[in-house]
C-alpha positions as CSV (number, residue, x, y, z in Angstrom):
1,X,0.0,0.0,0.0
2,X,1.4,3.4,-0.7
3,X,-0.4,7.0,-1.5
4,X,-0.6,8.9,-4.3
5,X,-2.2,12.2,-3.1
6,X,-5.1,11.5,-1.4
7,X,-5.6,8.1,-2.6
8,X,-4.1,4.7,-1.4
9,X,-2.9,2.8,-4.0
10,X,-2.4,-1.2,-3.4
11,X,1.1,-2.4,-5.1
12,X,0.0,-5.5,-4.4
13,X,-4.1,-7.0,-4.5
14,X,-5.0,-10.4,-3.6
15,X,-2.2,-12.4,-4.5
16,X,-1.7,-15.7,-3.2
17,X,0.5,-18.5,-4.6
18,X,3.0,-21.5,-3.8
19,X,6.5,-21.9,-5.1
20,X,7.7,-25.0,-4.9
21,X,11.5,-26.4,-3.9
22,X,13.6,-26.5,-7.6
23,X,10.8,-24.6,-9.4
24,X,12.6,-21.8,-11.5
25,X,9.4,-19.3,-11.4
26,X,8.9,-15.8,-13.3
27,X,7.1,-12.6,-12.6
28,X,6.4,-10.9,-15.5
29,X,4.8,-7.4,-15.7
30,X,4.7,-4.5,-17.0
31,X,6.7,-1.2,-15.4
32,X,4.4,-0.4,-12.2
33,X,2.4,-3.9,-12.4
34,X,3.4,-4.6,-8.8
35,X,6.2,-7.5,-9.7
36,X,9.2,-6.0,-8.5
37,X,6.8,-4.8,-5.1
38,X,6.2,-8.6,-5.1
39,X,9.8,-10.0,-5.0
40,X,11.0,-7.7,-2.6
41,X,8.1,-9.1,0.0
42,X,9.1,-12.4,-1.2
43,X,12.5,-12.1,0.0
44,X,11.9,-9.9,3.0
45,X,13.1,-6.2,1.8
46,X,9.5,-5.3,2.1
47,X,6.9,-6.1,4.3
48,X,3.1,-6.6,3.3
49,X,0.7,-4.5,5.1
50,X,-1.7,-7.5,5.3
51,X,-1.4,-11.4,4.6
52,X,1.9,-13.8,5.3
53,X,4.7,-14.7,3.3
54,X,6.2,-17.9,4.6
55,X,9.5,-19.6,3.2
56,X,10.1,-23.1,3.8
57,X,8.0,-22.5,7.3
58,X,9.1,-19.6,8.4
59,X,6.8,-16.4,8.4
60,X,9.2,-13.8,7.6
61,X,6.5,-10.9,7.7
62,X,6.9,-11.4,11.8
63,X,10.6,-11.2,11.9
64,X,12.2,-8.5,13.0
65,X,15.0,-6.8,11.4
66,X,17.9,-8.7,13.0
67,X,16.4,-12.4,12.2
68,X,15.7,-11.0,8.9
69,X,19.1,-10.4,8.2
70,X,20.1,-13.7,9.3
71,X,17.6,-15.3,7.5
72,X,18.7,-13.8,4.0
73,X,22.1,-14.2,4.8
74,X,21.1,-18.1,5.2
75,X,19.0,-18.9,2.9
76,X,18.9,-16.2,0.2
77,X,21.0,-15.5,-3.0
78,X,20.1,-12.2,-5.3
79,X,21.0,-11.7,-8.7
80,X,20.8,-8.0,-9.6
81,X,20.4,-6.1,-13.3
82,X,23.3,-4.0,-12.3
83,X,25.9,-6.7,-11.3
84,X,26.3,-4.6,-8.0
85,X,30.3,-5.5,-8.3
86,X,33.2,-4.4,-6.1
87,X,35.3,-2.9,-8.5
88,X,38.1,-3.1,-6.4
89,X,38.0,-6.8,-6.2
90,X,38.8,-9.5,-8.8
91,X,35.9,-12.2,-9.8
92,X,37.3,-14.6,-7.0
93,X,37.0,-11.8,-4.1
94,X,33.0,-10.5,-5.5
95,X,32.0,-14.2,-5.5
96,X,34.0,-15.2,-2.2
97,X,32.3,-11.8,-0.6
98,X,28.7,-13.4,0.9
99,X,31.1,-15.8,3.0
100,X,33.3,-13.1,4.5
101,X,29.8,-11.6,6.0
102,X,29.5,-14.7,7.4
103,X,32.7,-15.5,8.7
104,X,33.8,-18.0,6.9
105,X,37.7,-18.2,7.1
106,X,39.8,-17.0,3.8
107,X,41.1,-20.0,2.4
108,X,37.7,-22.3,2.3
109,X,35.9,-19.2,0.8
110,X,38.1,-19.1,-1.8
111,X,38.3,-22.1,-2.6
112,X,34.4,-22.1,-2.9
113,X,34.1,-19.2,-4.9
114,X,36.9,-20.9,-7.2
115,X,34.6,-24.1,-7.6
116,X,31.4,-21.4,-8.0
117,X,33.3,-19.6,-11.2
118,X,34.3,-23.1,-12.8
119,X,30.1,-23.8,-12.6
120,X,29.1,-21.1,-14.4
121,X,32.7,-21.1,-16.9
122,X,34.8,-18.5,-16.2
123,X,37.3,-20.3,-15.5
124,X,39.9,-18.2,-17.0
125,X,38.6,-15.2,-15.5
126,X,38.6,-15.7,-12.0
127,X,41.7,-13.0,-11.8
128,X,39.8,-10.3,-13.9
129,X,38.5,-7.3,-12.6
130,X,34.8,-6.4,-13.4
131,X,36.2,-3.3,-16.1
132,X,38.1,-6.1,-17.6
133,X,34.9,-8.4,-18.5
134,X,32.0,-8.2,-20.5
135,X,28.0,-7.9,-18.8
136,X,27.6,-11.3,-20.0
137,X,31.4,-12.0,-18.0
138,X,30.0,-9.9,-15.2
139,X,26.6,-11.4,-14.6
140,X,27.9,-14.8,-14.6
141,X,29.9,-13.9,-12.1
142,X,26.7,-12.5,-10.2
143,X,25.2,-15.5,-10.3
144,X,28.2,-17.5,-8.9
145,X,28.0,-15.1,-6.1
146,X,24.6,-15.7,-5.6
147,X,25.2,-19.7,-5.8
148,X,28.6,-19.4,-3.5
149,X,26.4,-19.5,0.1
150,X,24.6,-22.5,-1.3
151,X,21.0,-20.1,-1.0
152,X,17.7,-22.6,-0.8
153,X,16.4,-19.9,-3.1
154,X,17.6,-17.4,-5.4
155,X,15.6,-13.7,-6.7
156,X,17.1,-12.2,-9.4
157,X,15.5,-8.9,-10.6
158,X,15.8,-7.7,-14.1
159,X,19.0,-10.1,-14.3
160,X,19.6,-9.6,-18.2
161,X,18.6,-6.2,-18.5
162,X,21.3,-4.4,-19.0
163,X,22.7,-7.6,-21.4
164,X,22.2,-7.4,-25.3
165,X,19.4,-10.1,-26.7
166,X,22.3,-12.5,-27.2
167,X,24.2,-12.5,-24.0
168,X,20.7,-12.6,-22.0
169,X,20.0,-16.0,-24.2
170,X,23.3,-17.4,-22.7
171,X,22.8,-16.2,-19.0
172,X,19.3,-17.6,-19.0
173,X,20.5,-21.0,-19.7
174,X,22.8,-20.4,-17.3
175,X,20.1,-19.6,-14.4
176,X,18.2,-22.8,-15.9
177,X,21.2,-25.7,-15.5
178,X,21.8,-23.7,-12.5
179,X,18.3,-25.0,-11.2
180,X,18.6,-28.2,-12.1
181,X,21.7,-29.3,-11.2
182,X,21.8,-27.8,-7.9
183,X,18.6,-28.4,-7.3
184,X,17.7,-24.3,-6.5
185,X,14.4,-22.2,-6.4
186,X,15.0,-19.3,-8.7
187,X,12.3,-16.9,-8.6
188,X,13.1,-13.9,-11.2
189,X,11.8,-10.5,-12.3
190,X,11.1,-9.6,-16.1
191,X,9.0,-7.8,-18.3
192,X,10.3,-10.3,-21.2
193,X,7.7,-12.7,-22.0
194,X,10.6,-13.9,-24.0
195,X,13.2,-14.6,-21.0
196,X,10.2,-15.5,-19.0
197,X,10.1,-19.0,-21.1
198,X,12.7,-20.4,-19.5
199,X,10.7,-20.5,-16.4
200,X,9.1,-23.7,-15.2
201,X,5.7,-21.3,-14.5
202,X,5.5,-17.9,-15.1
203,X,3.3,-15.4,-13.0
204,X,1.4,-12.7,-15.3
205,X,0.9,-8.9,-12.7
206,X,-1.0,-6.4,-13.8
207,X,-1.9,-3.7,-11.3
208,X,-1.2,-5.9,-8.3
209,X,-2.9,-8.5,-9.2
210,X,-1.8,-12.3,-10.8
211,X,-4.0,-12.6,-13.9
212,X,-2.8,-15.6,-15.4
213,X,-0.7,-18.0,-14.6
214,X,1.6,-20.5,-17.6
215,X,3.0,-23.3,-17.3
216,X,5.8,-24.1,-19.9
217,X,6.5,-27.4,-21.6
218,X,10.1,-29.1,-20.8
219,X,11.2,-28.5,-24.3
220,X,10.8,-24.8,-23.9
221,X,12.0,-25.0,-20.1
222,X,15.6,-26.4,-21.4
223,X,15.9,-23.6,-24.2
224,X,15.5,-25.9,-26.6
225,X,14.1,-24.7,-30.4
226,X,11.0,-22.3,-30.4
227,X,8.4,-21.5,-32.9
């Protein structure tokens, strides 16, 4: 709920839905539908004004701000449109940098993030600085960041959209073998009905409200040929 003027204006009306464990899901919407409103409740940034969001049986609308914290720091990874990159800090350090909040000692975070850059194949770049890599380069190495904590779910918002048509192709096969190897909930922001396909359901928002709801066929799931 939020005002504009006088008026109250819900961001988010009626919505009520399940994810379930290793379910890559999409929210797709328009600028102002309500879906970015909607992940940021989902992974406690925002809290609902009415209602209950509960992850893996925990009602994180009643936490406070410290055992929110924790629990993101837990159980959440994020993958952001605009890399959010230390640019200071090679590949290695950005992924390594979630376990240094949690204080995990040098030399096994390292070597996780190592094993995190092989996953998603930058292998070669794990020395690299983000002004030496490409978005593509650069949002892999977000979502190896994300992965490095070993998150029970993931929220990326907008992930390829600051990535040509191309490069977003190849990162959202990425986030798609990332889900099914590992075994991850991916929930993810777009207003590409396009991206969205790769999704195992996507969640159609307009003004606030879900108004459909798809469920994609494997081939399309494992970017394999559309018509």
């Amino acid at each position: 709920m939020y005002r504009v003027g006088d008026s109250a204006v819900r961001a988010l009306d009626g919505v009520s839905f399940e994810i379930h464990r290793g379910e890559f899901c999409a929210i797709v919407g328009t600028s102002g539908s309500g879906k970015s409103t909607l992940l940021n409740m989902l992974a406690g940034l925002e809290r609902p004004t009415k209602g209950e969001v509960v992850i893996n049986g925990s009602h994180i609308e009643k936490m406070g701000e410290d055992d929110l914290v924790r629990f993101r720091r837990e159980n959440v990874g994020f993958i952001f449109q605009s890399f959010h990159l230390i640019g200071t800090m090679n590949a290695l350090e950005n992924v390594a940098l979630p376990l240094m909040f949690r204080g995990e000692a040098p030399k096994s975070r390292l070597k996780k993030a190592d094993r995190m850059l092989n996953l998603v194949g930058l292998s070669r770049h794990k020395k690299h600085m983000p002004n030496q890599m490409s978005g593509g380069q650069q949002q892999r190495v977000g979502v190896a960041r994300a992965l490095v904590a070993d998150p029970a779910i993931i929220f990326a918002d907008e992930p390829t959209g600051n990535l040509d048509s191309h490069t977003s192709e190849d990162v959202m096969r990425l986030m798609r073998k990332v889900v099914q190897e590992q075994g991850k909930t991916l929930v993810m922001v777009t207003h590409d009905d396009h991206l969205a396909e790769y999704a195992d359901r996507v969640f159609h928002i307009i003004d606030g409200k879900i108004v459909k709801i798809d469920v994609n066929t494997p081939e399309i799931c494992d970017g394999g040929e559309r018509v």
